[in-house]
ChimeraX commands (.cxc) that place a marker at each C-alpha (Angstrom):
marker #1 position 97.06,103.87,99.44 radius 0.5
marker #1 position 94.54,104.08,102.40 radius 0.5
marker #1 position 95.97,101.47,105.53 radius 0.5
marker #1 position 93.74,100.59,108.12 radius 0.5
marker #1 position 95.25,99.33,111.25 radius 0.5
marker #1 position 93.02,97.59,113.86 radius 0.5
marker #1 position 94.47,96.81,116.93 radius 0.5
marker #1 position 93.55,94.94,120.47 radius 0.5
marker #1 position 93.95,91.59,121.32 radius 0.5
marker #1 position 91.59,89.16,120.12 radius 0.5
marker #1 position 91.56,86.70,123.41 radius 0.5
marker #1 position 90.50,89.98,125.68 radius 0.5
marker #1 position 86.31,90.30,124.12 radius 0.5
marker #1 position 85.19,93.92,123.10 radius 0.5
marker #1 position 89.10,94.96,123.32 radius 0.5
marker #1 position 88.93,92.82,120.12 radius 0.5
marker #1 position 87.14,95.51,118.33 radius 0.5
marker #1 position 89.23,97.11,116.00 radius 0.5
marker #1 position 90.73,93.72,114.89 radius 0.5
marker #1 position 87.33,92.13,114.70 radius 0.5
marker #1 position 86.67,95.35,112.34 radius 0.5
marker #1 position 89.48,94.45,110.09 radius 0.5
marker #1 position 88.42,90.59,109.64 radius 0.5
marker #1 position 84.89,92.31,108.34 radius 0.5
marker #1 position 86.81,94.37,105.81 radius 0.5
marker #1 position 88.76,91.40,104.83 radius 0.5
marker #1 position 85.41,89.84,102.88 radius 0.5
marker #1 position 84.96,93.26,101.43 radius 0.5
marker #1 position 88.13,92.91,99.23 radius 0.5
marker #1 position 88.92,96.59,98.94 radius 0.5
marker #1 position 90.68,98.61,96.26 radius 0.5
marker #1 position 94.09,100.51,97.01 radius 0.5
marker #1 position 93.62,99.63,100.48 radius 0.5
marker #1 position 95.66,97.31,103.33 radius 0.5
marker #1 position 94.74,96.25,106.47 radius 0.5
marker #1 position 97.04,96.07,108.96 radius 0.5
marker #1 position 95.90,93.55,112.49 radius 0.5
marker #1 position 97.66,94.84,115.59 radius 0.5
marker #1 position 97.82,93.60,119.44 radius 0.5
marker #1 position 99.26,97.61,119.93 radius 0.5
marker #1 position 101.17,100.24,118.18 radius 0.5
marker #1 position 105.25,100.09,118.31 radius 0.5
marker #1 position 107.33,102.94,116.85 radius 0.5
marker #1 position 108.07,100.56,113.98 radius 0.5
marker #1 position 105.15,100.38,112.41 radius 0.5
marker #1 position 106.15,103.53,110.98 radius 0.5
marker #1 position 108.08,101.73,108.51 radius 0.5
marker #1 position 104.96,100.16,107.25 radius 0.5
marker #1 position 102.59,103.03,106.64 radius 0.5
marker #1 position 105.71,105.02,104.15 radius 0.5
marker #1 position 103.14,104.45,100.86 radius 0.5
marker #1 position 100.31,105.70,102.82 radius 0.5
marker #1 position 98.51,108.77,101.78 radius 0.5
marker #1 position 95.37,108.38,104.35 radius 0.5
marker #1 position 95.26,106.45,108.09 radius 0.5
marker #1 position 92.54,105.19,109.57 radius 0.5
marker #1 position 92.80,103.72,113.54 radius 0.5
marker #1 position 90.32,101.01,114.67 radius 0.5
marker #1 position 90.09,100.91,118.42 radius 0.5
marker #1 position 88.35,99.49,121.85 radius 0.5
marker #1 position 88.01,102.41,124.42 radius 0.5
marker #1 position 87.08,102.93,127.76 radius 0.5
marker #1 position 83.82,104.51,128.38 radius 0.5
marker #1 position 81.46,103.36,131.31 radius 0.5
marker #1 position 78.56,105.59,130.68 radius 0.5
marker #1 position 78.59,105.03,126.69 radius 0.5
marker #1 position 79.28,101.31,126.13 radius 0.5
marker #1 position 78.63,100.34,122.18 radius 0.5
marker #1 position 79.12,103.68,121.11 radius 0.5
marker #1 position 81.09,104.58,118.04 radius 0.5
marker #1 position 83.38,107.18,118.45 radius 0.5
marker #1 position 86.36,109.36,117.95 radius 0.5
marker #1 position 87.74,109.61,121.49 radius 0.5
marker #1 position 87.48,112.99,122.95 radius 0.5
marker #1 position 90.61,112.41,125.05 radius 0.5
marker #1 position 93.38,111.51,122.79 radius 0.5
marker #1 position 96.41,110.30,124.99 radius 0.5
marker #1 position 99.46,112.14,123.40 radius 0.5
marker #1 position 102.55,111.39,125.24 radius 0.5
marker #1 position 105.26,110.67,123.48 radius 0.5
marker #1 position 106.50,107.61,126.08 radius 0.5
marker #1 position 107.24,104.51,123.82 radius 0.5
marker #1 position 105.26,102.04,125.51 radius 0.5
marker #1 position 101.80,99.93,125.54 radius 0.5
marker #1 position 100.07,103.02,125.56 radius 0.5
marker #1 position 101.47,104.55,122.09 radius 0.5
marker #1 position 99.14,106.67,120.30 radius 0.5
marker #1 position 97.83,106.97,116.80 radius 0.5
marker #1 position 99.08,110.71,117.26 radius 0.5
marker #1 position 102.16,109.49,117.81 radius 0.5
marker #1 position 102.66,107.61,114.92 radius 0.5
marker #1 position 101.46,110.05,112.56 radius 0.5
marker #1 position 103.44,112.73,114.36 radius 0.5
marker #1 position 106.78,110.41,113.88 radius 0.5
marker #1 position 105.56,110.32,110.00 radius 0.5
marker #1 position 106.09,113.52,109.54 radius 0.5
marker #1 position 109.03,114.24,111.65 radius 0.5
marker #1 position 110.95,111.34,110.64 radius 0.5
marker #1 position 109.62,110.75,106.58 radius 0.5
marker #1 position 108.05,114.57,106.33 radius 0.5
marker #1 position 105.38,112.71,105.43 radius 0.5
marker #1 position 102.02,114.13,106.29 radius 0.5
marker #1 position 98.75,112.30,105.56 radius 0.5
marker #1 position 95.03,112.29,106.53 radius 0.5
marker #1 position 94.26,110.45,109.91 radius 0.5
marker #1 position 90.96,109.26,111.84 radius 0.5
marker #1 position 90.55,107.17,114.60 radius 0.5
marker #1 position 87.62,105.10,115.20 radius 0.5
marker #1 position 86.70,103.08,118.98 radius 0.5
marker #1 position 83.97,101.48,120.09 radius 0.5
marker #1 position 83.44,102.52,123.89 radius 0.5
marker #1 position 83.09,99.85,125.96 radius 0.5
marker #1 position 83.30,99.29,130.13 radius 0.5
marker #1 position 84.18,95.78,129.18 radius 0.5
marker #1 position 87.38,94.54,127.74 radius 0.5
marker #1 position 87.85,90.84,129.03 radius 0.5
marker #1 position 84.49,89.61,127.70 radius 0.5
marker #1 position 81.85,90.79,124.92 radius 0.5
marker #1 position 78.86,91.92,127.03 radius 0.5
marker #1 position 76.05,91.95,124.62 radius 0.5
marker #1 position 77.02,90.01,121.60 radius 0.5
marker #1 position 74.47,91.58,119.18 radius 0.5
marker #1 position 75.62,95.07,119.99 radius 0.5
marker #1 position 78.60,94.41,120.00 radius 0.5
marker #1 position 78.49,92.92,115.93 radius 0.5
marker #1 position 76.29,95.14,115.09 radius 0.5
marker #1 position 79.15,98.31,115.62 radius 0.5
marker #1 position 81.76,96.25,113.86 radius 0.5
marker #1 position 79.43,95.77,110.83 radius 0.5
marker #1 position 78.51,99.15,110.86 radius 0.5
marker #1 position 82.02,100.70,111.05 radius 0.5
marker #1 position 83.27,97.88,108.36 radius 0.5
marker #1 position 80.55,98.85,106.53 radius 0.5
marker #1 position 81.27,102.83,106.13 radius 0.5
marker #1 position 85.15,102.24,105.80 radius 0.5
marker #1 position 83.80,99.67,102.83 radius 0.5
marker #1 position 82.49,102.78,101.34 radius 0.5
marker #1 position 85.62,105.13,101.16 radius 0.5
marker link #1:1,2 radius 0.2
marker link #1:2,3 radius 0.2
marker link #1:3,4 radius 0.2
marker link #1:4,5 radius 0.2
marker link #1:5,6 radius 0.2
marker link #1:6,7 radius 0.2
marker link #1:7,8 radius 0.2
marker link #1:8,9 radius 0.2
marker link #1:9,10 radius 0.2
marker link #1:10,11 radius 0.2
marker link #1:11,12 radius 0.2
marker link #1:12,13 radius 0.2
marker link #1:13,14 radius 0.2
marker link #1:14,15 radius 0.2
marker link #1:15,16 radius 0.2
marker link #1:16,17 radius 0.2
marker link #1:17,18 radius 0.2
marker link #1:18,19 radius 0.2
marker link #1:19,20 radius 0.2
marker link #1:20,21 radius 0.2
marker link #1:21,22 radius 0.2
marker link #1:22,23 radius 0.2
marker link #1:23,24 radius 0.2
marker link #1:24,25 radius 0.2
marker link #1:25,26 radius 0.2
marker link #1:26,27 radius 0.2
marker link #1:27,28 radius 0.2
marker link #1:28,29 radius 0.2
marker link #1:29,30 radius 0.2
marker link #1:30,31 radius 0.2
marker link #1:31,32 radius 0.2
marker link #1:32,33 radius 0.2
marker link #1:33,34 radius 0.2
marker link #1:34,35 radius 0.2
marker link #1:35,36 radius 0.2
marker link #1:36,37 radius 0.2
marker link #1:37,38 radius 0.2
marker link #1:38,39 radius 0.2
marker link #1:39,40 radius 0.2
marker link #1:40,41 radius 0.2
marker link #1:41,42 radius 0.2
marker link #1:42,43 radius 0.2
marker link #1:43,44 radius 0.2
marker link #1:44,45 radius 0.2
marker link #1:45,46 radius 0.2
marker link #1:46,47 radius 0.2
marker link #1:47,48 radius 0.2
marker link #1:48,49 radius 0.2
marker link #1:49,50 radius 0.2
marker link #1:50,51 radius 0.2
marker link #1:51,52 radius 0.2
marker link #1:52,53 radius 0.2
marker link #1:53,54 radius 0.2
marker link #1:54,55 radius 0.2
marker link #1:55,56 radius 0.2
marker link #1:56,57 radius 0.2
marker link #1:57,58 radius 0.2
marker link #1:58,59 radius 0.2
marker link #1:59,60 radius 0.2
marker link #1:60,61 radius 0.2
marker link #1:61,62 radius 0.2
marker link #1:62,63 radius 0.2
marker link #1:63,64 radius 0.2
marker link #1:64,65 radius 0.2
marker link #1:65,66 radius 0.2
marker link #1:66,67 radius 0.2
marker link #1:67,68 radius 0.2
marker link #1:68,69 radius 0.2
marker link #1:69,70 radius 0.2
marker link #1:70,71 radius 0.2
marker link #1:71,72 radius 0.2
marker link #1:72,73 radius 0.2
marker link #1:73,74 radius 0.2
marker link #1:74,75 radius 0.2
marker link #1:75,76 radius 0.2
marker link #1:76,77 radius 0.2
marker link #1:77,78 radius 0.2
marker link #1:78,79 radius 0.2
marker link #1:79,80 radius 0.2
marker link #1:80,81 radius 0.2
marker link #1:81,82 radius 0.2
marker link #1:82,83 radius 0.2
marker link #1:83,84 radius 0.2
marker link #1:84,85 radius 0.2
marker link #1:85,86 radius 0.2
marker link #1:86,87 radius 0.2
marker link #1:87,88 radius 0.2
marker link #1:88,89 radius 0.2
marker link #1:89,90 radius 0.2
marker link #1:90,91 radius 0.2
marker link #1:91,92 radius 0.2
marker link #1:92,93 radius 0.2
marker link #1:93,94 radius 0.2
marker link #1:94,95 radius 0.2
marker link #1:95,96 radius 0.2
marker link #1:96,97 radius 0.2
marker link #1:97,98 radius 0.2
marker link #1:98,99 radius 0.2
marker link #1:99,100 radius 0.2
marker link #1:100,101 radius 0.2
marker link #1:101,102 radius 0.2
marker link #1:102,103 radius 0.2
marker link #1:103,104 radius 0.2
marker link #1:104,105 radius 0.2
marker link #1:105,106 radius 0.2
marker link #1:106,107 radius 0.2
marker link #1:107,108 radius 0.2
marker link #1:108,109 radius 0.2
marker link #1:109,110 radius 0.2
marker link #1:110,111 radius 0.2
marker link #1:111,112 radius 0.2
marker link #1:112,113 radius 0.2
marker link #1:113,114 radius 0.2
marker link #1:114,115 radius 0.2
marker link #1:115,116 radius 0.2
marker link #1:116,117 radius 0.2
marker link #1:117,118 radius 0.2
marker link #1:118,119 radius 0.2
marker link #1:119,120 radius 0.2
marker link #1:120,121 radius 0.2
marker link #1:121,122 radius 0.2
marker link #1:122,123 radius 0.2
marker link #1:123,124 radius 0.2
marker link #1:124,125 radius 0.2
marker link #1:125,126 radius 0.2
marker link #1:126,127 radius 0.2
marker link #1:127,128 radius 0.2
marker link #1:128,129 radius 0.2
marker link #1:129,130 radius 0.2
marker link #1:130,131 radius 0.2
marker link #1:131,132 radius 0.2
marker link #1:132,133 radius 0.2
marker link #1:133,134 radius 0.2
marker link #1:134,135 radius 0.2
marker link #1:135,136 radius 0.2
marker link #1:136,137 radius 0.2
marker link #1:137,138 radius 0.2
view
């Protein structure tokens, strides 16, 4: 089973992304797929992704110089400190140290400057329908 996890918080605009994202794929009604809405990721979500065979991370992140770009982050925070800052790395890496369990991964963001408000509204859907629409395809 793919799981697709979007994650921000939904009062905060663009930082909204990734669960904005998710609501698109909702309509979609995917096969052998579950979406998973997220203000972060916690250690326990581990738990939940145990009958996953592929990941896929929806995200809001920083980027001044290329706001409404999609993206997979070129810096990837890795630390291993178990706090708001968790990363998708981390998750997957406790998957297979914990469970042995090793599965495909991407991450997806949005880059944005702007996380308290949405900036330029028709941008701004216009990346959530296109990422909904290629994870629609998978």
């Amino acid at each position: 089973m793919r799981i697709i996890i979007g994650y921000g918080n939904p009062l905060r605009g663009e930082d909204a992304f990734g669960i904005d994202v998710l609501r698109a794929l909702e309509k979609k009604k995917l096969k052998d797929t579950k979406l998973l809405e997220l203000f972060e990721l916690t250690p326990e979500l581990v738990l939940k992704l145990l009958d996953a065979n592929k990941l896929v991370f929806i995200d809001a992140s920083y980027s001044a110089e290329y706001s409404y770009t999609l993206a997979t982050p070129l810096h990837i925070e890795t630390s291993s400190h178990l706090s708001h800052h968790i990363s998708p790395l981390v998750i997957v890496s406790a998957l297979k140290t914990l469970y042995a369990k090793e599965l495909e991964f991407e991450i997806f963001s949005m880059m944005t400057s702007e996380f308290e408000q949405i900036k330029n509204h028709k941008k701004y859907q216009s990346k959530v329908q296109t990422l909904a629409t290629f994870l629609g395809l998978d």
